[in-house]
TILUM-195496 format. One line per 5 residues: number of its first residue (from 1); for each residue x, y, z of C-alpha. Coordinates in steps of 0.25 Angstrom, whole numbers. Each point is the difference from the previous one (the first is absolute). Layout:
! TILUM-195496
NUM) X Y Z ~ ...
END
This chain:
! TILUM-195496
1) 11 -338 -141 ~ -5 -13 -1 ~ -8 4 -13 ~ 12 6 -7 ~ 7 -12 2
6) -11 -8 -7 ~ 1 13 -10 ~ 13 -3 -4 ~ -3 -16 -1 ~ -8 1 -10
11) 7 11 -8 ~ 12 -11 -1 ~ -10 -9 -4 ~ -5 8 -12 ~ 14 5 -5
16) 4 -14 1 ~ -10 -3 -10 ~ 0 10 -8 ~ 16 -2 0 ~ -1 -16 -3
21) 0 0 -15 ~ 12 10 2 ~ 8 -9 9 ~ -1 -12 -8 ~ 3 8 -15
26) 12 5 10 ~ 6 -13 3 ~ 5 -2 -15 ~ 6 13 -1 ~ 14 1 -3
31) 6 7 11 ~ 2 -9 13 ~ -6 13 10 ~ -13 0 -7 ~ -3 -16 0
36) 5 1 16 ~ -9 12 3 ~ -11 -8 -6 ~ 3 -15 7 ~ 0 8 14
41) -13 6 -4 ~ -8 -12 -5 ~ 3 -7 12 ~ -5 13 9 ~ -11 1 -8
46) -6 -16 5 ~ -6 -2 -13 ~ -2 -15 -7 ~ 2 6 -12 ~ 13 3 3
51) 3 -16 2 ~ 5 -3 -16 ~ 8 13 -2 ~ 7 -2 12 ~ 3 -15 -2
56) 5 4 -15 ~ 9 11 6 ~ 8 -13 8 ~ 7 -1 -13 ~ 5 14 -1
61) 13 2 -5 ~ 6 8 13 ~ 0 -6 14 ~ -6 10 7 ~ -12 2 -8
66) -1 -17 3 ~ 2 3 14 ~ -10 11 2 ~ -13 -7 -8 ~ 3 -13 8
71) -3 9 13 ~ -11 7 -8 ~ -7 -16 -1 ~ 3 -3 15 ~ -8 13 2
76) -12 -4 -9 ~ 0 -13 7 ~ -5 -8 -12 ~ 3 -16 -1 ~ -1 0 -14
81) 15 9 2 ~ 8 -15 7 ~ 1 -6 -13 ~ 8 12 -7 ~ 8 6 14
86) 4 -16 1 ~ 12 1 -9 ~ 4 14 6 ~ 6 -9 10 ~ 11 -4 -7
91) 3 13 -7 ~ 15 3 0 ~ -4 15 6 ~ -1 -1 15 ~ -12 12 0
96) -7 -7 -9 ~ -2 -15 8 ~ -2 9 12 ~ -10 7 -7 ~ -6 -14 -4
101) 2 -5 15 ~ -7 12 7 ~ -12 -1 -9 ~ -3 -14 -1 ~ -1 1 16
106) -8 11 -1 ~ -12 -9 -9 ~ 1 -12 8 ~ 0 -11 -10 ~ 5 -12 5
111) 6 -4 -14 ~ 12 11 5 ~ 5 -8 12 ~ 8 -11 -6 ~ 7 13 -10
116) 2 9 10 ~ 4 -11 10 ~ 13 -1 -11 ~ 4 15 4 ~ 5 -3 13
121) 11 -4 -5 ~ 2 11 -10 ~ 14 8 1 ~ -5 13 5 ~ -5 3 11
126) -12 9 -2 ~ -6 -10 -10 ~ 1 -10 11 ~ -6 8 10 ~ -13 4 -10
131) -1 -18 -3 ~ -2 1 15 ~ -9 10 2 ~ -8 -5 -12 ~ -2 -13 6
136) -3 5 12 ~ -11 7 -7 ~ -6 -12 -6 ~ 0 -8 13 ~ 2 -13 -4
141) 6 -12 9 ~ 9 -6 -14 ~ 7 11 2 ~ 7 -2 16 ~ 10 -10 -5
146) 6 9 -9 ~ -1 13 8 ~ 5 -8 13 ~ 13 -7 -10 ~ 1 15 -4
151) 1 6 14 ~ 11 -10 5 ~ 9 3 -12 ~ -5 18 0 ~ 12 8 4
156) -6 13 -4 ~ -9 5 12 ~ -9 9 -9 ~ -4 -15 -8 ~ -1 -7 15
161) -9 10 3 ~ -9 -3 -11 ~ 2 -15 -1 ~ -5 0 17 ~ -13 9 -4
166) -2 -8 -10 ~ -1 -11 7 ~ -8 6 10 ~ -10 4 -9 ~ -1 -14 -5
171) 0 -7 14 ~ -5 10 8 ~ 12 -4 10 ~ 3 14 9 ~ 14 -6 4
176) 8 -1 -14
END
């Protein structure tokens, strides 16, 4: 079993190489399912070279395709990604500073925690509970003011949720 599993590991690992080039010609192709299909895959795929292509599709035209190559960054865990996810923040699509959120807790630059701090006080609520997952994730201290402010005025349980792991994971404190 165990070698059937490493089998398959690294059959992914040659399709997704063989496939790159593909993927990335894919993300300029007219129709929106073919530049989604190729976002999801770069980012399962867990190569570098995927970083520009990606960052370059946070400017597509359809909100979807932004939404699912900022997950794709957040996946590939590459810090040269912050700077472009940054302004995903205040996109006007609610997936897409979601997608932004998620990802820039998933790379861990330090740089994020003041931006994402701002989401906790965006108007919906799954955007607000990914800003506090996020910061949980990077585990800094700058970020328990705000989370604490956020969990006083939180009526969604879902986004308290999140806001107490959050600060949890930053203070280590069982009792939140």
């Amino acid at each position: 079993m165990e070698r059937s599993v490493k089998q398959l590991m690294e059959e992914r690992e040659r399709r997704c190489e063989e496939n790159l080039g593909k993927y990335i010609e894919q993300l300029q192709h007219e129709n929106t399912p073919y530049r989604l299909r190729a976002a999801e895959m770069l980012g399962k795929c867990a190569d570098a070279r995927a970083v520009e292509p990606l960052v370059a599709a946070l400017n597509d035209r359809e909100n979807e395709v932004r939404w699912v190559a900022a997950q794709a960054l957040g996946r590939l865990r590459d810090a040269r990604a912050v700077e472009p996810l940054l302004p995903l923040l205040n996109d006007p699509d609610r997936w897409a500073r979601r997608g932004a959120a998620w990802s820039l807790g998933e790379i861990g630059d330090f740089r994020a925690v003041e931006p994402v701090r701002a989401l906790l006080r965006d108007g919906k609520k799954d955007v607000r509970a990914a800003a506090a997952d996020a910061l949980g994730k990077l585990h800094d201290p700058r970020a328990v003011p705000a989370l604490s402010a956020a969990l006083e005025d939180e009526e969604e349980p879902e986004v308290r949720t999140a806001i107490r792991r959050a600060l949890r994971e930053i203070t280590g404190e069982a009792s939140l």
